[in-house]
C-alpha positions in Angstrom: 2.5 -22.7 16.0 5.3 -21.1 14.3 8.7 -21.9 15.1 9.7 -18.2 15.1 10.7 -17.4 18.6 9.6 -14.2 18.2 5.9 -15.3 16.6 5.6 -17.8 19.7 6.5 -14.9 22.1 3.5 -12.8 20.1 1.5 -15.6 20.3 2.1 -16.9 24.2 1.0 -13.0 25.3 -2.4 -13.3 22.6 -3.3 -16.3 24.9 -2.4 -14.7 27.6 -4.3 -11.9 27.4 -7.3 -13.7 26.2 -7.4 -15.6 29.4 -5.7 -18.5 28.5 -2.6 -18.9 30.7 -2.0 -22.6 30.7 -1.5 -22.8 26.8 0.4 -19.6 26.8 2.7 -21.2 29.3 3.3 -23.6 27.7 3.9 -22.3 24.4 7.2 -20.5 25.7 8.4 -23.3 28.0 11.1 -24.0 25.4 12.2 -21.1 25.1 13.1 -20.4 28.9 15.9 -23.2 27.5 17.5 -20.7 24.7 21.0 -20.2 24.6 20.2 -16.6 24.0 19.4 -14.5 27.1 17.2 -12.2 25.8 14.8 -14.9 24.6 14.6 -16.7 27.6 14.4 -13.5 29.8 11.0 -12.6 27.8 9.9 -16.3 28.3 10.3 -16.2 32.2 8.9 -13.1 32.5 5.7 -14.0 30.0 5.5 -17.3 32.6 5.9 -15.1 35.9 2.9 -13.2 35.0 0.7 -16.4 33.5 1.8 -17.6 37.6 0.7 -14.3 38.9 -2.4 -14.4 37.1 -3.3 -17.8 38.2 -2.9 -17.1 41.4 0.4 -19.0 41.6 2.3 -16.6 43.5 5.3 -18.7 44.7 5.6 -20.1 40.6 5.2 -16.5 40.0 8.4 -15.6 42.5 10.6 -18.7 40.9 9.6 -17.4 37.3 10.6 -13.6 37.7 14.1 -14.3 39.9 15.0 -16.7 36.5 14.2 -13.9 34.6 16.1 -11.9 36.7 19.1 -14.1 36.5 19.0 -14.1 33.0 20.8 -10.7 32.5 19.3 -10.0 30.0 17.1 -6.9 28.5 14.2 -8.3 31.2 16.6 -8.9 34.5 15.6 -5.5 36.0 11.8 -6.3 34.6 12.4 -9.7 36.8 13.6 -7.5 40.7 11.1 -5.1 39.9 8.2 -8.1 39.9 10.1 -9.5 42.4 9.8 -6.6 44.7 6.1 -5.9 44.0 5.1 -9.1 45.2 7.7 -8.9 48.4 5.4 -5.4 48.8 2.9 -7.2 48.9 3.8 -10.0 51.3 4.8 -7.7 53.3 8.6 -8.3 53.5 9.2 -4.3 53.2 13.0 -4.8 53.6 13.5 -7.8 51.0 11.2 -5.2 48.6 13.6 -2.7 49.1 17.0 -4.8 48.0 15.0 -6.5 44.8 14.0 -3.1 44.1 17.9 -1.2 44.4 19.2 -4.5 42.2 16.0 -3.2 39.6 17.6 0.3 39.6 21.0 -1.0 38.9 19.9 -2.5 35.7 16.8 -0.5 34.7 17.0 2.2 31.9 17.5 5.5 33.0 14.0 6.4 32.2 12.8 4.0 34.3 14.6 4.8 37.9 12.9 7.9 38.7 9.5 5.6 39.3 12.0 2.8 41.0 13.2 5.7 43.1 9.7 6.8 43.8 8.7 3.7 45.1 12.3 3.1 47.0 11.6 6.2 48.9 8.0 5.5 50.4 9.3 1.6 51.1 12.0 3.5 53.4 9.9 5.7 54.8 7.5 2.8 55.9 10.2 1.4 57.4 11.9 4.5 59.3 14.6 5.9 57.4 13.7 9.0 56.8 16.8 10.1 55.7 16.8 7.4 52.9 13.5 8.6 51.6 14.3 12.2 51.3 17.4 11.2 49.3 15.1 8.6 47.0 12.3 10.9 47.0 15.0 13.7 45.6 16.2 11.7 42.8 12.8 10.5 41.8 11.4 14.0 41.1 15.2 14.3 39.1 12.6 13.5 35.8 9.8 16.4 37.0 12.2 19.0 38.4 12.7 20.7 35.3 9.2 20.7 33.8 8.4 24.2 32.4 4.7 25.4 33.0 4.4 27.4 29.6 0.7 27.9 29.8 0.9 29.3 33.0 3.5 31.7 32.0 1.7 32.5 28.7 -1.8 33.1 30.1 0.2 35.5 33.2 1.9 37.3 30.4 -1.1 37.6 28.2 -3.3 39.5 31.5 -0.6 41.8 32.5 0.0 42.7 28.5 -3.7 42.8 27.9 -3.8 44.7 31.4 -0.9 47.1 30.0 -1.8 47.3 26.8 -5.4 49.0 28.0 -3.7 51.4 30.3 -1.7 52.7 27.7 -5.1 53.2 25.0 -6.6 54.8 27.8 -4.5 57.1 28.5 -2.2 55.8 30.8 -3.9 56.1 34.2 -4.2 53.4 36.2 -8.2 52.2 36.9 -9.0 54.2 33.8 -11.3 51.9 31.7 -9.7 51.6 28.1 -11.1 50.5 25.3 -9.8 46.9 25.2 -12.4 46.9 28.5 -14.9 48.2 27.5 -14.8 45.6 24.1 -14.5 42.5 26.2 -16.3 42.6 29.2 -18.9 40.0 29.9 -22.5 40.9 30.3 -25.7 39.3 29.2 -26.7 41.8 26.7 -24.0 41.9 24.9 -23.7 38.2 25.1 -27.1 38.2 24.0 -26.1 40.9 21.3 -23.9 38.4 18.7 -20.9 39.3 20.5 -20.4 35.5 22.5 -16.6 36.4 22.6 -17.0 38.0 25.8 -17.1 34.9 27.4 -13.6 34.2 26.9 -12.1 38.0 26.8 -13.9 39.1 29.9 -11.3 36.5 31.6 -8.2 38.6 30.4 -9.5 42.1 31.2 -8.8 43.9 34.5 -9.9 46.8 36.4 -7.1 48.1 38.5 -3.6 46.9 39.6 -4.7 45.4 42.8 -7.3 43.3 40.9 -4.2 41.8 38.2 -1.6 41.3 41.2 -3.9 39.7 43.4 -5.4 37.0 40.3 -2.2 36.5 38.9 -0.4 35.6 42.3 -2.6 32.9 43.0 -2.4 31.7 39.4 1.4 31.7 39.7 1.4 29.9 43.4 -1.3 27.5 41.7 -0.8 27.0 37.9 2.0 25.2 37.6 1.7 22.6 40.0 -2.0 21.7 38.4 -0.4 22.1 34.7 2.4 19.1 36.1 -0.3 17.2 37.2 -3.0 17.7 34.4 -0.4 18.1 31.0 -0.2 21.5 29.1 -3.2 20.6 26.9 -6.0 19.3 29.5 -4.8 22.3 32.1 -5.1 24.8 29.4 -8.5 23.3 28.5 -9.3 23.1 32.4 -8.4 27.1 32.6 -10.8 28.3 29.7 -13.4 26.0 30.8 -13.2 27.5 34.2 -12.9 31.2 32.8 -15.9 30.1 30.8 -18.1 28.7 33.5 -17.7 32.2 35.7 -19.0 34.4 32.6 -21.4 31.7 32.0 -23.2 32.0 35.2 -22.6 35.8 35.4 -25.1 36.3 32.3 -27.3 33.3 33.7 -27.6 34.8 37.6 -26.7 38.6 36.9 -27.1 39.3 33.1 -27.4 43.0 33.7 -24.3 43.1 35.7 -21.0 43.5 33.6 -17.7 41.7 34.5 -14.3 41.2 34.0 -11.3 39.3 35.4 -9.3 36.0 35.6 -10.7 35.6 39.2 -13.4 32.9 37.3 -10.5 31.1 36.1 -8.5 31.4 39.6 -11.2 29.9 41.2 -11.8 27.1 39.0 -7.9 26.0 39.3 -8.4 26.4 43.3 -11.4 24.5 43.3 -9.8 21.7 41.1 -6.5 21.3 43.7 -9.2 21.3 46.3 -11.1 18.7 45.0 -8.2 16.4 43.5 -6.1 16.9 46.4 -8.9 15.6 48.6 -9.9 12.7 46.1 -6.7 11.6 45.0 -4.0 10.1 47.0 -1.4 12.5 45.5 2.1 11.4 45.9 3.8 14.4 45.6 6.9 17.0 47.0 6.7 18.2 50.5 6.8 22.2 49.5 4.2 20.6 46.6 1.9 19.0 49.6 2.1 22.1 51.4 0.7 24.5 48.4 -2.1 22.2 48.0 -2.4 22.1 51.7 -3.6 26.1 51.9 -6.1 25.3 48.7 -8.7 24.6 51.3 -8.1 27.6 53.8 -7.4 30.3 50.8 -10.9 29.1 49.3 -12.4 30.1 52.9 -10.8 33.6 53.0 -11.7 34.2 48.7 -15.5 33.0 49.5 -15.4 35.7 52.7 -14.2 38.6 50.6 -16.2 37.6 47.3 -19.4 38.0 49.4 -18.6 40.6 51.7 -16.4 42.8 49.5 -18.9 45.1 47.4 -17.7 45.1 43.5 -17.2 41.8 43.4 -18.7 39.4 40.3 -20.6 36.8 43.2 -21.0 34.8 40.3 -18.1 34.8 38.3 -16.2 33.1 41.1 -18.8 30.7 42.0 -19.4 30.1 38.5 -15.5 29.0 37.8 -15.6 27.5 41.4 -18.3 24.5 40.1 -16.2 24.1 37.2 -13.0 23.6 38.9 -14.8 21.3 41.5 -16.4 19.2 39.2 -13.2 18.9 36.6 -11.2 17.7 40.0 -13.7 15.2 40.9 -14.1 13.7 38.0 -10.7 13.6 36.7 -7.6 12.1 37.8 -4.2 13.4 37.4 -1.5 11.7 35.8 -0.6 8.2 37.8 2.8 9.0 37.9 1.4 11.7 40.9 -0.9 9.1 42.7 0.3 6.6 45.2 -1.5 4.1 43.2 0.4 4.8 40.2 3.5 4.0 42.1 3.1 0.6 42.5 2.3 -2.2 39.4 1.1 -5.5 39.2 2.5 -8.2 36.7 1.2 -7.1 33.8 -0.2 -3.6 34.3 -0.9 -1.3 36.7 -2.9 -1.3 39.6 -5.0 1.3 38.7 -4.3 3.1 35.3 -5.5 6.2 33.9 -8.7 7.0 32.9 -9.0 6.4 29.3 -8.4 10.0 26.7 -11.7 9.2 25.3 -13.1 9.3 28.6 -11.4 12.3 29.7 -12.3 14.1 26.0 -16.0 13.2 27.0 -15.7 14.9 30.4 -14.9 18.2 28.7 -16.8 18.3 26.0 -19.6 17.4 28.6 -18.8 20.4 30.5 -18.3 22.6 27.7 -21.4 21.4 26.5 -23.5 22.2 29.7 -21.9 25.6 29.8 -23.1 26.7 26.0 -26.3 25.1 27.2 -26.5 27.8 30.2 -25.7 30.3 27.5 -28.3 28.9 25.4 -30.5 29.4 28.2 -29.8 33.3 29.6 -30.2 34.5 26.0 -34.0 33.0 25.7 -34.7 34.5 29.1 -32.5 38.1 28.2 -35.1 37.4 24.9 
């Protein structure tokens, strides 16, 4: 093997990753003996996790407090360990000193996520004053996250909405021409003009109709755009305006629509369905949005069925969409409880892989140009 510390390092965590902790251990033992901190601090912690992994948790334990002592580049890596495994022994209150002596050394990137996990360790153990301060500084990193395609797709309606008014003459309910161009219906679908799909989404009738769809997509949006990044939640939100036009010229091809109400149900049934999958570890006012999800879906259903006008099938359309984007995909794990806590060498549960994710829309995309596929041969 190379005497290059730095090659035997690389090489110790090849082994180690193949499955081959004992050779890997042993490739770094001399290293945990260099006079250079930063060196041996990588070797302890390369030999904590070869412990860890061999089910040596005690070796493990010795391992990550030399690393820690090391104070070196991989001292906070060593309390972190340290406290994971105290989590899971169960010594909550030992946990919670390895884990403030982590913070103290940790880059500042890395304390939010220490903080996160400070705050539910004292909450577990009673002080609740201690967590609201540690759950505070943990959401320091989020707090000043800017929804941009929520504000962008809210300020494209209501200038789409205003726009219209104006070309029609500037009376409120009046149908312009931007309206009557981008409604949704099967025969014009039917008729070349597939566009409608989309546009329909951004149309409006009256001002009740815009107020109400884009105060839910302001209470709503930009807690799912945190959870879901701005590209996956703007894919989410076209998929969802998508899937209500879709099923609109499948179910009721004769019957023209308009409206981001498709859209607004797909995000509601996507924080119904993650918020009931996941184990979310989120805000208190964040928790209490996503706690109406359930009840303002009731109250939407009631008035979408029992309120004539209303496209039945543009919001159960985007509803099944939403639903079956939440269910299937996971949020970022830096909003799950199970991304708050880390093993030795990776986390717990990690995110599902992009190429996954990629394949979940393009699967649903590719059912709803299917359904389209399908309500032209019958409008045929």
């Amino acid at each position: 093997m190379s005497a290059d510390p730095m090659a035997v390092l690389a090489e110790a965590r090849r082994l180690l990753d193949s499955g081959h902790p004992e050779p890997a251990l042993a490739a770094v033992e001399d290293l945990t003996r260099s006079g250079d901190p930063e060196l041996a601090g990588a070797a302890w912690m390369l030999i904590g996790t070869g412990r860890y992994r061999m089910d040596d948790e005690a070796g493990a334990m010795q391992a990550w407090r030399a690393a820690a002592d090391t104070e070196s580049a991989a001292s906070w890596l060593g309390w972190r360990s340290m406290a994971e495994q105290l989590v899971r022994d169960g010594d909550l209150n030992a946990a919670i000193e390895a884990y403030r002596e982590a913070d103290r050394r940790a880059p500042p990137m890395e304390r939010p996520a220490i903080a996160s996990r400070l705050a539910w360790l004292a909450k577990e153990t009673g002080h609740d004053f201690t967590a609201r301060r540690e759950f505070n500084r943990s959401r320091g990193a989020y707090a000043t996250y800017a929804p941009f395609v929520t504000w962008v797709a809210i300020g494209a309606n209501v200038g789409v909405f205003v726009l219209d008014t104006v070309l029609g003459g500037g009376a409120l309910g009046a149908s312009g021409p931007l309206l009557e161009a981008g409604f949704v219906s099967g025969d014009a679908v039917a008729a070349g003009e597939w566009w409608r799909i989309l546009t329909s989404a951004f149309l409006h009738v009256n001002l009740f109709h815009i107020l109400f769809n884009m105060w839910a997509l302001f209470l709503f949006g930009p807690l799912l755009e945190q959870l879901y990044g701005r590209v996956e939640y703007l894919a989410i939100y076209l998929l969802c305006a998508a899937g209500g036009s879709v099923l609109t010229v499948l179910a009721a091809p004769q019957q023209p629509a308009v409206g981001a109400s498709g859209a607004i149900f797909g995000l509601l049934g996507l924080a119904f369905a993650v918020s009931r999958r996941r184990h979310l570890a989120l805000p208190r006012q964040t928790r209490m949005v996503l706690g109406q999800v359930g009840s303002l879906l009731l109250i939407n259903l009631a008035i979408t069925f029992f309120v004539p006008g209303i496209s039945i099938t543009g919001h159960l359309g985007g509803l099944a969409v939403g639903l079956v984007l939440g269910w299937l995909l996971p949020p970022s794990p830096a909003f799950t409880l199970a991304g708050q806590w880390q093993v030795a060498g990776g986390a717990v549960i990690a995110g599902m892989p992009m190429l996954m994710r990629v394949a979940v829309y393009l699967g649903v995309a590719g059912l709803l140009v299917a359904g389209t596929a399908v309500a032209m041969l019958n409008i045929a």
